[in-house]
C-alpha positions in Angstrom: 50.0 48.4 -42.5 52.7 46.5 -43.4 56.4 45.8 -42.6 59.4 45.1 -44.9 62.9 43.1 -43.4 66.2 43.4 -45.6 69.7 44.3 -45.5 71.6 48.0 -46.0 75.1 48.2 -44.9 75.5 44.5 -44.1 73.0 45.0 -41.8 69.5 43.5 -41.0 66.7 46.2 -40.7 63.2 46.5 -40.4 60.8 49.2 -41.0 56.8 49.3 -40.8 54.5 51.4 -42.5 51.2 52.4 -40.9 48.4 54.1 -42.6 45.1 55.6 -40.6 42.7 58.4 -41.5 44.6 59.3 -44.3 48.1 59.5 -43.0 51.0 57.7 -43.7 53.6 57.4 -40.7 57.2 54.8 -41.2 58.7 53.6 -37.9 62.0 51.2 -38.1 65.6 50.4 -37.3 67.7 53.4 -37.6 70.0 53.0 -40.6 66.9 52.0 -42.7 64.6 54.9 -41.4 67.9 57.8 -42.5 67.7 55.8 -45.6 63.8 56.0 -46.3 63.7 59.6 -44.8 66.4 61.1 -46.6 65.0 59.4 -50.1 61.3 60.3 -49.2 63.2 63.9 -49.9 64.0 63.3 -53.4 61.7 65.1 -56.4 62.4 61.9 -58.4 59.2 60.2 -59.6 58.7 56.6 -57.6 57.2 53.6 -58.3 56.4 50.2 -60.3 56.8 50.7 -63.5 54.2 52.6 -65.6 53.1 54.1 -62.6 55.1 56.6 -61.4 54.3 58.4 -58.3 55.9 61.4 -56.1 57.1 60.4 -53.1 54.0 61.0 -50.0 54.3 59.6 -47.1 50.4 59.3 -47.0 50.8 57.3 -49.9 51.5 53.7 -49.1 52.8 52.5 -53.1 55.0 55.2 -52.9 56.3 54.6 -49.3 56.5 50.7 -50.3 58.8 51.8 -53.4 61.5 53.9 -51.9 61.9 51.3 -49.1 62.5 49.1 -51.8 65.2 51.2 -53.0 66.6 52.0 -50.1 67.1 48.2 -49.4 69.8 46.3 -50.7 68.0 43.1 -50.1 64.5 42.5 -49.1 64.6 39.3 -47.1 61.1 39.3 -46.0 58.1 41.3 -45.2 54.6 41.0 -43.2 51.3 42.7 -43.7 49.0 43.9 -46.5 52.1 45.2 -49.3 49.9 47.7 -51.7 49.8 47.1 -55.2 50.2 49.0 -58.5 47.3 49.5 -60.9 46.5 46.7 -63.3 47.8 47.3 -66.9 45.3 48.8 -69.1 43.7 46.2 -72.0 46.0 46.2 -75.0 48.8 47.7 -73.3 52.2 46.3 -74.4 
């Protein structure tokens, strides 16, 4: 679980993210939770760099990266964030 604090609209907002038995579920401030619902919609590929993902709500990367851009600024966050994949050796 984790939850992520920024601005959208001039406005502070806070969602969290919980994740149990294999499903993802977002709860939050109103203005951020459109924002993440509506882009959760998109077919656009998601994610760090290199490791692009569709966009699952039972996926907690993926949920942590269109919070991220539905953000303007991130001003602070609490929880276990997940992480991407280390790069393979030799990549560039």
């Amino acid at each position: 679980m984790f939850s992520i604090e920024g601005i959208i609209s001039n406005q502070q907002q806070k969602i969290t993210y919980t994740y149990e038995s294999g499903i993802g579920k977002i709860d939050g401030d109103l203005l951020i939770m459109l924002a993440v619902e509506d882009a959760m919609e998109s077919s656009d590929l998601t994610g760090p760099v290199g490791q692009y993902l569709e966009r699952d709500i039972n996926n907690p990367l993926a949920v942590l990266s269109v919070i991220n851009e539905c953000f303007e600024a991130i001003t602070g966050y609490d929880g276990d964030l997940p992480e991407a994949d280390p790069m393979p050796e030799g990549a560039r």
